[in-house]
N, C-alpha and C positions, 0 to 999 in steps of 0.2 A: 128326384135328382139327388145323387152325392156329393153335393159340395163341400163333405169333410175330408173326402179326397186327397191326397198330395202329391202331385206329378215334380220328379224333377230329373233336370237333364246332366250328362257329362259329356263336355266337350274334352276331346284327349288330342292334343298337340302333338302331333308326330313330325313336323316338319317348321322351319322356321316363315312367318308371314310378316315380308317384306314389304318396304316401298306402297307410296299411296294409293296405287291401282289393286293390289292386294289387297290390302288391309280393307278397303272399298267392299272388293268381292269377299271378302271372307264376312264382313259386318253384311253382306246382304244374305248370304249362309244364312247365318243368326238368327237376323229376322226370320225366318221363315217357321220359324220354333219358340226364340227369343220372350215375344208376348205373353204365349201362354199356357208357360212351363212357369212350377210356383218358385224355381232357381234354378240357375247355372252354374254351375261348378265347370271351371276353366284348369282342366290337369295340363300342365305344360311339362311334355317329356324332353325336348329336345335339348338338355343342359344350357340353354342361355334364356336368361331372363328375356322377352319379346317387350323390353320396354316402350316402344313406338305403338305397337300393338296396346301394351296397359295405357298408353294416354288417352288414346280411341276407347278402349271400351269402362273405362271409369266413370262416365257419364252416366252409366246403366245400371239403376240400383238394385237388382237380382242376380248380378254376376258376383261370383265368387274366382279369384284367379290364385291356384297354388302351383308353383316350381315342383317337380318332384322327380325321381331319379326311377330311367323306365327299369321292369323288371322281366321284361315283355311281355307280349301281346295280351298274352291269356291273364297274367297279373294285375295289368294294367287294368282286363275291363274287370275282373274280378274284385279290383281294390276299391271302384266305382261304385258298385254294385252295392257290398259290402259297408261303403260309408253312407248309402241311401240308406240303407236299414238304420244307420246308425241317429239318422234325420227324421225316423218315424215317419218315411215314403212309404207311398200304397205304391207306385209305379216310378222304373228308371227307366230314363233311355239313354242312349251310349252313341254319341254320334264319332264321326272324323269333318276336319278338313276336306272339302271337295263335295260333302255332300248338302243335300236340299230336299225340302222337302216343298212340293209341291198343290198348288190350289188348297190353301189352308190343309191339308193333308193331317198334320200334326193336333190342329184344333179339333178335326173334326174325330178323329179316333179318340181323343182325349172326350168329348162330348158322349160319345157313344158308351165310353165305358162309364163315366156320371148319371146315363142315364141306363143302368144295369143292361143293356142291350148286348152282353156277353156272360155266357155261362161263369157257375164260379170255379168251372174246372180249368177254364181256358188261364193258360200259364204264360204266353208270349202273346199280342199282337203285333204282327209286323203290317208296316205298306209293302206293296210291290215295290221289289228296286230294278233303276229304267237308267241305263246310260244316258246321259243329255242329246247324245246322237240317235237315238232309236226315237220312235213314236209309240205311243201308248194309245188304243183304242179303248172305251170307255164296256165292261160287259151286263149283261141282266144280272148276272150274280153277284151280288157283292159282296159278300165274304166265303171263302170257304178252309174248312180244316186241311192242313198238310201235313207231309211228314218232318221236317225241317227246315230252316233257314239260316239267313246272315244272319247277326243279333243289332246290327251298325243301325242304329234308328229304331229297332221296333219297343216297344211298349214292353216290357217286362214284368210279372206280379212277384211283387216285394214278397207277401204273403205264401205263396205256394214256392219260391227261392227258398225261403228258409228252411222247408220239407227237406229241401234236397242237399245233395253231397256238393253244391255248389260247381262252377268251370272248373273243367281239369285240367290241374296247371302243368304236366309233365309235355304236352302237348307243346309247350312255350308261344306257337304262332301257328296262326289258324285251325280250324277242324273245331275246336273246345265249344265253340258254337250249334254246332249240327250235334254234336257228342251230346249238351245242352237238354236239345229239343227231344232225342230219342231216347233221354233219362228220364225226360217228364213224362213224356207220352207212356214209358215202361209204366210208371207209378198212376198212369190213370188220366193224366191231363193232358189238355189239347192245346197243339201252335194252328192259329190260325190269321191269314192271309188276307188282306182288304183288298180286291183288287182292282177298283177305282181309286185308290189314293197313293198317290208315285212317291217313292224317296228318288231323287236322281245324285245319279253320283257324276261328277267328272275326272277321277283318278283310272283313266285308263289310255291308254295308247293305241290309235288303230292301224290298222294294219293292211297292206293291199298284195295283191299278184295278179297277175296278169296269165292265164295260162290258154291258148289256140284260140286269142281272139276275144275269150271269155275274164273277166273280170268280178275274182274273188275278195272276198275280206273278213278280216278276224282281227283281235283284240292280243297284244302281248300280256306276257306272265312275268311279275319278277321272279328272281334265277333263285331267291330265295324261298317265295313262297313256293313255288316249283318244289322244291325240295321238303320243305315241311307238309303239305299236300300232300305228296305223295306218299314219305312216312307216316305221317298221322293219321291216312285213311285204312293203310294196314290194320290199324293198331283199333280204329274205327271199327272197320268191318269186322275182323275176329272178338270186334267187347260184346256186338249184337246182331251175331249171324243169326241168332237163335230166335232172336225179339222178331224180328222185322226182315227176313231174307230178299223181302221186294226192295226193301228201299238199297240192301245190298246190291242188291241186280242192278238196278237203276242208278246207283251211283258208281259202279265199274263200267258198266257203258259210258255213262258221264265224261271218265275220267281217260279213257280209250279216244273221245271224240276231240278232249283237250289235246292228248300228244299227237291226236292227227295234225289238229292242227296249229300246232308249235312246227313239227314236222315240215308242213305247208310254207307256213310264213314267217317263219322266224330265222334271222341270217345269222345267229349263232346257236344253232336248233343243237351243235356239236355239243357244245356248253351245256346245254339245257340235258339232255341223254345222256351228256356222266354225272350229271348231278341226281338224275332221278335213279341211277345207278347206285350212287351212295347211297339216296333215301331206302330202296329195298335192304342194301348190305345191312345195314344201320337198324335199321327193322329187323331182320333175321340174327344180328346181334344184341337186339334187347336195347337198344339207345335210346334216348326221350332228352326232353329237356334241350335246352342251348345249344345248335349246333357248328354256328360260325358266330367269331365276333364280330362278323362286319354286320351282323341280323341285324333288319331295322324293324321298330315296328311304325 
């Protein structure tokens, strides 16, 4: 067993946590990771000090809580990342607001890698991530290799990060993740998937229609990541048509099934279609980086 090990976690504040019912669900978050991760680092992007928040979580001698000014998305988790190494971590993980992790989920991946039970080529492990509304059936498999993931909760090697060219930051918000996994994979190393142990997230909004009797449903997109999504996947697919053209495949179908159904269920799907308009224009003119100042991340 590796008990020389050093797991440690970043919580990234994107939003403010209000009022006692909050602050409630946000500290039950926590816990679900809190225990036994060897610290917390508490990034608070949203330019106000969460002082209500700091009274609650002072009590907890592994949290670490620093103010800092977002750069976005992709900076943000890169700055995390970046100050684990600087902590002499074997593993980071990068959570948000909203999410949890599920039936010790967190311990137990964190065990698994103490008890070498992963190659030393494997570069990320993630859990499966499960909306709070979906169900999650338990399989005989329980881990397998994939092509990519979210980075929000998985297990990251500190060690095999440093090999690499690090997130790509022109990206600004989303994609720099899956970009990530298919740079490690290029160099040799494997993301792989636990697919008994859930992160759930509940940052999402669902969605209904009603069409000849029949009753549909889907999940909304914000109008920003919409936009970055769509340009970043360009820029995606042409970095590694060459590397991996299935998971091209696979992720243009993906991304066909999204606008279906934004198309479907979304009552300003107009909104949504000139922006993904821009995203192409934007792309065919070389744009990266910031592309609205109202971007949140």
């Amino acid at each position: 067993m590796r008990e020389d090990l050093k797991f440690v976690t970043y919580l990234l504040l994107n939003k403010r946590i209000e009022g006692v019912e909050k602050i409630n669900e946000f500290v039950e978050e926590l816990l679900t990771y809190l225990p036994n991760t060897d610290k917390l680092y508490i990034f608070n992007y949203t330019a106000n000090t969460q002082k209500n928040l700091l009274d609650v979580l002072i009590s907890y001698k592994n949290i670490e809580y620093v103010d800092l000014d977002s750069k976005g998305q992709v900076v943000n988790y890169k700055n995390a990342v970046e100050h684990a190494i600087t902590q002499n971590a074997d593993y980071a993980t990068i959570i948000e607001p909203g999410y949890f992790y599920e039936d010790d989920s967190y311990k137990t991946i964190k065990r698994k890698i103490m008890f070498d039970e992963f190659s030393d080529k494997t570069a990320i492990i993630t859990p499966i991530p499960v909306y709070t509304c979906e169900s999650k059936n338990d399989t005989k498999e329980e881990k397998r290799t994939i092509k990519g993931c979210n980075l929000t909760g998985a297990f990251i090697n500190l060690h095999i990060y440093k090999q690499t060219k690090g997130f790509y930051t022109p990206y600004y918000q989303t994609t720099f993740d899956y970009d990530y996994c298919l740079m490690v994979r290029q160099m040799g190393y494997d993301v792989v998937l636990m697919n008994n142990l859930v992160l759930r997230n509940k940052n999402y909004k669902p969605l209904y229609k009603t069409f000849l009797w029949h009753s549909y449903s889907g999940y909304g997109r914000d109008l920003y990541n919409v936009y970055y999504e769509t340009r970043n996947r360009l820029y995606l697919w042409e970095k590694y048509k060459k590397f991996d053209p299935e998971y091209i495949k696979i992720d243009k179908k993906q991304q066909s099934l999204e606008f279906r159904e934004m198309r479907l269920f979304e009552k300003h799907f107009r909104e949504k279609r000139q922006i993904i308009n821009q995203a192409r224009l934007d792309y065919k003119l070389g744009k990266m980086g910031q592309a609205f100042k109202e971007s949140k991340f």
